[in-house]
N, C-alpha and C positions, 0 to 999 in steps of 0.2 A: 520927463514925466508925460508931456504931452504925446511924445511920441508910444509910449508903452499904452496911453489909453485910446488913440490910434490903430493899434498893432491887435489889441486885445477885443476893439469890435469889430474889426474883420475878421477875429478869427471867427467870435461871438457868431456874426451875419453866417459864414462857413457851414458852423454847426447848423444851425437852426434850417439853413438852404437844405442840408442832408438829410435832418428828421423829418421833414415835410416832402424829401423824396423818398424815403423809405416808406412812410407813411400810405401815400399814395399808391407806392409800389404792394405794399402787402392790400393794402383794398383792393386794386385789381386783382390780385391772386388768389386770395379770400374775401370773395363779396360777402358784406354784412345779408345779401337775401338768403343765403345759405345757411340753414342752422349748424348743419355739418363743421362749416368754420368758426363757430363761435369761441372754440376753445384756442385754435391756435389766434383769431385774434386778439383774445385776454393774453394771451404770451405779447404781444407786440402793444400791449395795452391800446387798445383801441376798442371803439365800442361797440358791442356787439350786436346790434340791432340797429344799425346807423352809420354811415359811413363818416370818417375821422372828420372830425373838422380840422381846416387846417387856414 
């Protein structure tokens, strides 16, 4: 058991490493100064007048 909750927050740490790379990745590509991106950032749910926190 210990080992499966172990196994399960490194996957946990994984995930979370990747949404905070993507995250950052779409703010560079669609800066929140751009109203222009506002839409494709609601697609990546981030906000649109503000860059992600993360």
């Amino acid at each position: 058991m210990i080992v499966a909750r172990a196994e399960f927050k490194t996957l946990l740490k994984g995930v979370s490493d990747k949404r905070v790379a993507i995250q950052l990745a779409a703010d560079a590509e669609w800066p929140h100064t751009r109203e222009e991106n506002y839409g494709v950032r609601k697609e990546f749910v981030l906000p649109a007048k503000q860059p992600a926190k993360v």
